[in-house]
C-alpha positions in Angstrom: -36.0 8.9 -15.6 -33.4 6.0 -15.5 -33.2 6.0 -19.4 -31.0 9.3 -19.2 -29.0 7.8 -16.4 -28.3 4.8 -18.5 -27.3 6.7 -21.4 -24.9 9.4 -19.3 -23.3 6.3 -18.5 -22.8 4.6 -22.1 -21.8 7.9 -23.1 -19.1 8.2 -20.0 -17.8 5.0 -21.0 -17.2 5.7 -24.9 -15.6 9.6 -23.2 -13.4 7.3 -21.2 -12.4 4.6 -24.0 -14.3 1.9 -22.2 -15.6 1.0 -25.4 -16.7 2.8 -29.1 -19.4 4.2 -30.5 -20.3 0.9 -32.5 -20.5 -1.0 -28.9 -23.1 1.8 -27.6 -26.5 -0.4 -28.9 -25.1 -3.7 -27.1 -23.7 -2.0 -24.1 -27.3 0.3 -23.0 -29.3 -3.3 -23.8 -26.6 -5.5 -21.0 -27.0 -2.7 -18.4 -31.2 -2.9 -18.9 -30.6 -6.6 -18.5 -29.2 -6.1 -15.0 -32.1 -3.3 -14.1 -34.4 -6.4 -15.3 -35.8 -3.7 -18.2 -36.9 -4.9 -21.6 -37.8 -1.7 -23.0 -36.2 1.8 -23.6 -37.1 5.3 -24.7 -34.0 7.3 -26.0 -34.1 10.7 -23.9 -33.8 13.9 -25.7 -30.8 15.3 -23.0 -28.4 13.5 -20.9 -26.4 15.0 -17.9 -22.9 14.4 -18.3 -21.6 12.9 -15.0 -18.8 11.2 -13.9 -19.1 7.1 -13.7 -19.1 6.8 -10.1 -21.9 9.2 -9.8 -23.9 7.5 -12.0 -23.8 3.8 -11.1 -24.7 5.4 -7.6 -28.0 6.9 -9.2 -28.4 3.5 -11.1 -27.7 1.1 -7.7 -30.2 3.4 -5.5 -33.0 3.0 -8.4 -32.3 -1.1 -7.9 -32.5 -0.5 -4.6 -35.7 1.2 -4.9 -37.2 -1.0 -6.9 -36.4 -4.6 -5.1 -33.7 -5.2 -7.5 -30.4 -5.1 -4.8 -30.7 -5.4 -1.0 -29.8 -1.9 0.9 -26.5 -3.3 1.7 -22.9 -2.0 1.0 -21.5 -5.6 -0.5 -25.0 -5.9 -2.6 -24.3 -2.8 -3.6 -20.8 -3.0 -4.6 -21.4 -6.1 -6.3 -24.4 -4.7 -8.8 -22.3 -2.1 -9.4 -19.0 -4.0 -10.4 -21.6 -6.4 -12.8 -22.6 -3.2 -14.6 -19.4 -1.6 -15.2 -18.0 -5.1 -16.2 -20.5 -4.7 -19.3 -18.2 -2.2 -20.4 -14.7 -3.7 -19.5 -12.6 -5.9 -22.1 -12.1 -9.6 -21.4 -8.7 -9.6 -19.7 -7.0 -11.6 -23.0 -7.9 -8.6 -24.9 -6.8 -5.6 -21.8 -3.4 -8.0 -22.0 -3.0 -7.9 -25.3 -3.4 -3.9 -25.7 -1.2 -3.4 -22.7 1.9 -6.1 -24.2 1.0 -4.0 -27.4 1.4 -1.1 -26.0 4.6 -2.6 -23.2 6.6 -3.3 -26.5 7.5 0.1 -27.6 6.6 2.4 -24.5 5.9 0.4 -21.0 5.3 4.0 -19.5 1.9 4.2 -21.7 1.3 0.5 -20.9 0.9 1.4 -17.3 -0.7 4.7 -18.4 -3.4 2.6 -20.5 -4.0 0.0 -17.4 -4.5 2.8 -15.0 -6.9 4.9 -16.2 -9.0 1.5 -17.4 -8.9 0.8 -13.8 -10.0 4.2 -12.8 -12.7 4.6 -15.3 -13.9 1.0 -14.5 -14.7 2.1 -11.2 -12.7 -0.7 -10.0 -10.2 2.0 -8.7 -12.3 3.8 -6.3 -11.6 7.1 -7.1 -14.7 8.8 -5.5 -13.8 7.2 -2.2 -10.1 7.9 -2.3 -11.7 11.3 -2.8 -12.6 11.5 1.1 -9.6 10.4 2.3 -7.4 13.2 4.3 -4.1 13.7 3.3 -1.3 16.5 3.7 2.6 16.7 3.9 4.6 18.1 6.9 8.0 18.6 7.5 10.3 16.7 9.8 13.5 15.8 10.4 14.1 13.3 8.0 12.2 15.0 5.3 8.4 16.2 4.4 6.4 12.9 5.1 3.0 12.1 4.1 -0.3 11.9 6.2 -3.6 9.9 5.3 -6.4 9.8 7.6 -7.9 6.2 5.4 -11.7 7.3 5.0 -11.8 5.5 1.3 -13.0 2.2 2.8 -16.6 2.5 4.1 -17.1 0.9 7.3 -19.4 -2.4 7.2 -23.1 -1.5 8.2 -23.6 -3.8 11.3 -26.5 -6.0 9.5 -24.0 -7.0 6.9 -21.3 -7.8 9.5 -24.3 -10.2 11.5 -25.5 -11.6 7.9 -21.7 -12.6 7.2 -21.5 -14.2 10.9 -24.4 -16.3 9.7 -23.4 -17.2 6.3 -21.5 -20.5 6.1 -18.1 -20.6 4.7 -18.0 -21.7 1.3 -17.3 -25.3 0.8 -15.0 -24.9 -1.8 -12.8 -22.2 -0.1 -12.9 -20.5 -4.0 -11.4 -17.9 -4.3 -8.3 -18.8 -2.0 -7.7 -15.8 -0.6 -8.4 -11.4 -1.2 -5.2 -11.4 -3.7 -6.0 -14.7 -5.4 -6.1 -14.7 -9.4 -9.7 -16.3 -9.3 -10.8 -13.0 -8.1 -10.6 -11.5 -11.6 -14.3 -11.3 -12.6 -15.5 -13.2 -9.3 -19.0 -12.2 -8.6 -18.5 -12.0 -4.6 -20.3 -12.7 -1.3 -20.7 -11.3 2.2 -17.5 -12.9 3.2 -15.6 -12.3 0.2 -15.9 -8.2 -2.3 -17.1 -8.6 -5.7 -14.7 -8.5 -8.7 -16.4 -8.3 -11.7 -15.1 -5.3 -13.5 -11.4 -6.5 -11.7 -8.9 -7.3 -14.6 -5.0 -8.1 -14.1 -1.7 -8.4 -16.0 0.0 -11.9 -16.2 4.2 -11.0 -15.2 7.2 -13.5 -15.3 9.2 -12.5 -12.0 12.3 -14.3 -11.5 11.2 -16.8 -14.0 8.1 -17.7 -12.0 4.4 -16.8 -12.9 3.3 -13.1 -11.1 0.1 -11.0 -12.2 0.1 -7.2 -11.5 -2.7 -5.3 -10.8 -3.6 -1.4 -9.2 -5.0 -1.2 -5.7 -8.7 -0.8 -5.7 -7.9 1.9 -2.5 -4.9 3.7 -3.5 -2.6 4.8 -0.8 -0.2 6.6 -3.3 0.2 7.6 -7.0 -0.4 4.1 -9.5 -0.4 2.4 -6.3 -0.4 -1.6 -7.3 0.2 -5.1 -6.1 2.4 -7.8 -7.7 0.9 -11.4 -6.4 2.4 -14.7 -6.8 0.1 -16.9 -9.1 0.8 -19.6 -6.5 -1.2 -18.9 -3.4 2.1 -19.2 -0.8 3.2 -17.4 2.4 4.9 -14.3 2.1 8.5 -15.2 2.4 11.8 -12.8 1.9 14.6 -14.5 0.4 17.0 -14.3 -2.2 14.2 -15.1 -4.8 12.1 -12.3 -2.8 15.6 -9.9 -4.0 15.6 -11.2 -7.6 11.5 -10.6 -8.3 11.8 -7.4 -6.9 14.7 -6.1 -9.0 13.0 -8.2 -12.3 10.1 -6.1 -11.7 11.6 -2.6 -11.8 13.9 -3.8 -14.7 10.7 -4.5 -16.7 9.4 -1.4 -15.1 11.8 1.3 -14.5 9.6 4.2 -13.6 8.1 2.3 -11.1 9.3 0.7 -7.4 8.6 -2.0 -6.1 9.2 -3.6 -2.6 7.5 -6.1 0.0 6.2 -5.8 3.3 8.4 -8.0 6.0 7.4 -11.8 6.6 6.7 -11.6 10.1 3.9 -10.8 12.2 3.7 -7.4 13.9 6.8 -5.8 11.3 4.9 -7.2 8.1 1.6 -6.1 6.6 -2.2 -7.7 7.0 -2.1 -10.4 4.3 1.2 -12.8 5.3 -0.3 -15.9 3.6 -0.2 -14.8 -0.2 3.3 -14.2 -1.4 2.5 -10.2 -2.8 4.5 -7.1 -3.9 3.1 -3.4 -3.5 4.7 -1.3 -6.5 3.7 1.9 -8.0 5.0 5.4 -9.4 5.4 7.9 -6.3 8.2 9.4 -5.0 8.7 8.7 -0.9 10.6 10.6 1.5 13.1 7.7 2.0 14.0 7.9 -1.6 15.8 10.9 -0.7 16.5 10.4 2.7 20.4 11.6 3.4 23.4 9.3 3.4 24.8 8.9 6.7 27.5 6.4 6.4 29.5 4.5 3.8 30.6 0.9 3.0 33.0 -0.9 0.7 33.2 -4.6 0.5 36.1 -6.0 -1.8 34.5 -9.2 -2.5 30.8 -7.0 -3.7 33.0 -3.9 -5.2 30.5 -3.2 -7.8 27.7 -2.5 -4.8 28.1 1.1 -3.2 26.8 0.7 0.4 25.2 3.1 2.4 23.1 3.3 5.9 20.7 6.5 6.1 19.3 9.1 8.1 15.9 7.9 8.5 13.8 7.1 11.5 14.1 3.0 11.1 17.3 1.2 10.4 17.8 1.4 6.9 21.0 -0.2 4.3 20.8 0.8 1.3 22.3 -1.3 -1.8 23.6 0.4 -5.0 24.9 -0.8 -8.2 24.4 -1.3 -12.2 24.8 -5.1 -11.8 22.1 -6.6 -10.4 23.8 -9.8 -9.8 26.0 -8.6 -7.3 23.4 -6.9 -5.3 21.2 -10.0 -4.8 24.1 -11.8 -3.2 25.0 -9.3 -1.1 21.5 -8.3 0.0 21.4 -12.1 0.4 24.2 -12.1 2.7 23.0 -9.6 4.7 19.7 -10.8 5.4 21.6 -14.0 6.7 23.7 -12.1 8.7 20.8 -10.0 10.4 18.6 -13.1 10.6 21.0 -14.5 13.5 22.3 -11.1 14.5 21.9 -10.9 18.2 22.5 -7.6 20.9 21.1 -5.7 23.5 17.3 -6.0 22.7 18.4 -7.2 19.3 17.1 -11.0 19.7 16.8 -13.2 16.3 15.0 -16.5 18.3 12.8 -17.7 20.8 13.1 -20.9 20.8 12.3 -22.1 16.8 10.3 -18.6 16.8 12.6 -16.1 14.3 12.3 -12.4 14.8 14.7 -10.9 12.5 13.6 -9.9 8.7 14.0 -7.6 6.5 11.4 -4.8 4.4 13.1 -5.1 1.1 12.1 -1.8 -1.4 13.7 -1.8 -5.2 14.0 1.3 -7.4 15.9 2.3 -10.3 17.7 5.6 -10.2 20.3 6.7 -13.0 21.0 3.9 -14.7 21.5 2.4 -11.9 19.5 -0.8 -9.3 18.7 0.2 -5.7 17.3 -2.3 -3.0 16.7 -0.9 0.1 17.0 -3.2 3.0 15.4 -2.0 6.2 16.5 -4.3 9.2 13.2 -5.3 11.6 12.6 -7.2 14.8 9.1 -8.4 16.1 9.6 -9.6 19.2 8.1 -8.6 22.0 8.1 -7.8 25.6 6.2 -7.4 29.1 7.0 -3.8 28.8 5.8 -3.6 25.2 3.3 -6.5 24.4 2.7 -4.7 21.2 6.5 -4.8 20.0 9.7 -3.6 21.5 9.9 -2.4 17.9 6.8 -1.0 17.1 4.5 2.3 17.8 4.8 2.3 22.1 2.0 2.7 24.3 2.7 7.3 24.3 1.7 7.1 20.3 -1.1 4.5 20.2 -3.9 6.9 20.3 -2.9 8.6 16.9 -1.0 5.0 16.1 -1.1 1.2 17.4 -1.0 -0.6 13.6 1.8 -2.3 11.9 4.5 0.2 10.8 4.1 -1.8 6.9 6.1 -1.3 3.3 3.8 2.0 2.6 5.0 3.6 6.0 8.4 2.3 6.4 8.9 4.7 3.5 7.4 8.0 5.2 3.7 7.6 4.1 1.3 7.2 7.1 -2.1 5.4 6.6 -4.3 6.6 9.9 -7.2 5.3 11.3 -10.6 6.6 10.4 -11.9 7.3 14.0 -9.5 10.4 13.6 -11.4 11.9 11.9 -13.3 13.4 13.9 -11.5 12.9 17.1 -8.6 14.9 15.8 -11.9 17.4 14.7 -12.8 17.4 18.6 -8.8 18.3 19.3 -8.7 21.1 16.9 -12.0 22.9 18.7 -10.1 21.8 22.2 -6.9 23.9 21.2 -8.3 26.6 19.7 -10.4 27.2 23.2 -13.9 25.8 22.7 -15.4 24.1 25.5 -15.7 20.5 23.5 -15.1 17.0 24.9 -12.2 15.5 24.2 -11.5 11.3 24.1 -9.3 10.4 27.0 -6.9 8.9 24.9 -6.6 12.1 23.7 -6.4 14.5 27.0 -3.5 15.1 28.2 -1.8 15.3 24.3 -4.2 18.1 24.0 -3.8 20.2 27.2 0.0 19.8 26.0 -0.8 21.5 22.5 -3.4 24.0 24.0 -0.7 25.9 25.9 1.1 26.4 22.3 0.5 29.4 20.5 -0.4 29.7 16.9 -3.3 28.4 14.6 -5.2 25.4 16.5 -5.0 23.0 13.0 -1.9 23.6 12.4 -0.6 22.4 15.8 -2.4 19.5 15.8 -1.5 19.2 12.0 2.1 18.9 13.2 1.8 17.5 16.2 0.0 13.8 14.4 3.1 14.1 12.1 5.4 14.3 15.2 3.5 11.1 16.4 3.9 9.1 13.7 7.8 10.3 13.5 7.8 9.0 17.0 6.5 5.5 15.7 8.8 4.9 13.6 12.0 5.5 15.1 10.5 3.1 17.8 10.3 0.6 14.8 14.2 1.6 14.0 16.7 -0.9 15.8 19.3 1.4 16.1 17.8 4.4 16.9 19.3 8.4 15.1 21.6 8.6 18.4 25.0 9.0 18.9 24.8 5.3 20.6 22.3 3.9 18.4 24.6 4.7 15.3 27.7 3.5 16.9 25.8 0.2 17.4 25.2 0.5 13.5 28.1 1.2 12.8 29.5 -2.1 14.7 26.8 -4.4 13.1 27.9 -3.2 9.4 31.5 -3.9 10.2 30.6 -7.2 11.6 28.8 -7.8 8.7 31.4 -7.3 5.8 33.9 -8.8 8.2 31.7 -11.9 7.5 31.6 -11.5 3.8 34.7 -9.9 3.0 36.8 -11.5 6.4 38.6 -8.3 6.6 36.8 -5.4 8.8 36.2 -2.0 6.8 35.4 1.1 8.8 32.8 3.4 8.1 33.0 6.8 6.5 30.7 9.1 8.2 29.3 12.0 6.2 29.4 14.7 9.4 25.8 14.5 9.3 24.3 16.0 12.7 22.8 13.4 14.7 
């Protein structure tokens, strides 16, 4: 009977704070209104359930009764309209979280977060199938996701959205757009009913913050321009950034790079990815050591870690946006070896800026990045080469610049194949995949966990093809040279590095 569905659901939202007791009556009558009901017969039990698990009982009776077409948009969108029943108008989920922000901006976050979760707008039963594990490496115990949380698009919606004309009004203007807060969606663009977002000032300029609706990590969130503008990193990029974790110190914050191939999917919407998880880079080891008399509050430091990576330390946060400044100015015409800043009017060199505070004190990560490509590698000279494309081919972005890895779904269950393969079954494997696994069949040891380790040594080898100067002897020599070039250009007096005797 839907009635007790219904009702498991009310209840679930007054257990989760959605809304009280007194807004049970109005809320059961607004989700009858979207079934098209106009009556209702208490029932004598209800199941308790989790939300998710319930609007999915509550979408397949619409289905089954004409209500919503057997599609995954339709259904997302019915769904998103009945959980917005039970969601706040975003003036009143601002004003509880500024309530909240102006004594304790840890339960600020803390109240947005689990509204988000509970609102289904966080897809927590999705993220749910994603596969994830840590393995250790070199530079530290990274983090592997095989990204199952986003369904894949049943091929009659894909051929109804190839027919659909584009909307004449080109509303909302893009997937990270503020009109999206409560938009009702269409084939071509998700629903966003039950969406809500904070308004931010960043750098004096109007931001909104809001969570992920596929988390890749813990509180995992986007900051987004409220002017709809191409991602650009500059010294402004620098002072948001570092505004941001000032306002919100138990978070990071940082941006993808502003170039094809080194920067992430959406380059046209000037966006932030923050959140409250701790990467391997954070504690990534120091390698060398910098001074620069004119910037002698900013400690500077270049890492062991499989990209190229400076790292900017100091309690005046001033100082550290004019150096970082400097420095992206410097690597922006920086040219050697394959190191090439221009084609013509076509600029390579950028940077993937990440801020954090740490003791008391401001961090900005700079990690140096080049997208240019070649015959050799049409992909990217530094990017994933053509040995690691079968585990990896996409854009090495913010997320796993800093250690995470976001993997395909097709490996899934072609990794699944692999396992069977090394562990001696007779099983086809892809022929992207053959000779890897004859290579991890003649290892001995449990079949998983080879092929556990052997995806984390692939995406290892990714990155460090993403690094400019590679963890050599050479490679860090040629570091070495570009940050004394560097601070001879701020300071005009060369300062050697201080190496830590770190094995390389």
């Amino acid at each position: 009977m839907i009635e007790s569905t219904i009702e498991a659901l009310v209840e679930a939202a007054i257990r989760e704070e959605l809304i009280t007791e007194q807004d049970r009556i109005y809320s059961r009558n607004r989700v009858l209104a979207k079934l098209g009901q106009l009556d209702f017969t208490k029932p004598t039990f209800v199941q308790r359930d989790s939300i998710p698990n319930l609007l999915e009982t509550l979408t397949d009776h619409a289905v089954a009764n004409g209500l919503v077409e057997d599609l995954l948009e339709e259904k997302d969108r019915f769904m998103s309209e009945v959980m917005d029943v039970f969601v706040s108008k975003p003036s009143e989920v601002t004003r509880t979280f500024n309530a909240l922000r102006a004594t304790d901006v840890e339960a600020a976050t803390d109240f947005f977060y689990k509204m988000s979760q509970a609102s289904n707008y966080i897809q927590t039963k999705r993220i749910a199938n994603n596969i994830t594990y840590k393995a250790p490496t070199r530079y530290g115990t990274l983090d592997i996701t095989i990204n199952l949380s986003k369904p894949e698009k049943d091929p009659r919606e894909i051929a109804l959205a190839r027919l659909q004309p584009a909307p004449a009004t080109n509303y909302p203007k893009g997937l990270l757009a503020i009109e999206n807060e409560g938009y009702g969606g269409h084939l071509k663009h998700p629903a966003r009913a039950n969406h809500r977002i904070i308004p931010l000032t960043l750098g004096g300029q109007a931001w909104s913050f809001q969570y992920s609706p596929y988390l890749y990590y813990n509180e995992h969130s986007i900051l987004l321009s409220n002017e709809v503008r191409d991602m650009v990193i500059d010294r402004g990029a620098f002072e948001r950034l570092l505004d941001f974790v000032s306002q919100f110190p138990h978070y990071f914050a940082g941006s993808n790079a502003d170039l094809p191939i080194v920067g992430g999917s959406i380059l046209t919407h000037d966006h932030y990815q923050a959140g409250r998880y701790r990467f391997a880079m954070d504690d990534a080891k120091v390698v060398s050591t910098y001074r620069s008399d004119r910037y002698d509050q900013v400690e500077i430091e270049t890492l062991y870690w499989p990209l190229s990576v400076v790292r900017l330390r100091s309690r005046h946060k001033e100082q550290l946006v004019m150096l970082a400044n400097q420095l992206l100015g410097h690597w922006k015409q920086y040219e050697e070896g394959d190191i090439v800043p221009y084609t013509g009017d076509v600029r390579h060199n950028t940077v993937t800026p990440i801020a954090r505070r740490r003791d008391g004190r401001y961090e900005l990560d700079l990690v140096l990045r080049n997208n240019r490509t070649s015959d050799e590698h049409p992909d990217g000279i530094f990017h994933p080469h053509g040995d690691v494309h079968h585990i990896k081919r996409e854009n090495i972005g913010l997320i796993e610049v800093m250690g995470l890895a976001v993997l395909p779904a097709r490996l899934k269950t072609e990794l699944e194949q692999v396992v069977r393969f090394v562990a001696g079954e007779d099983v086809e494997v892809a022929d992207m995949h053959r000779a890897w696994a004859d290579e991890l069949k003649a290892k001995p040891g449990d079949a998983k966990t080879i092929v556990d380790q052997a995806v984390v040594d692939k995406f290892v080898k990714g990155l460090e093809d993403a690094g400019v100067f590679k963890q050599t002897v050479e490679g860090q020599e040629r570091f070495t040279a570009f940050m004394n070039g560097f601070l001879s250009y701020v300071d005009k007096v060369e300062y050697g590095a201080t190496t830590t005797g770190m094995n390389r």
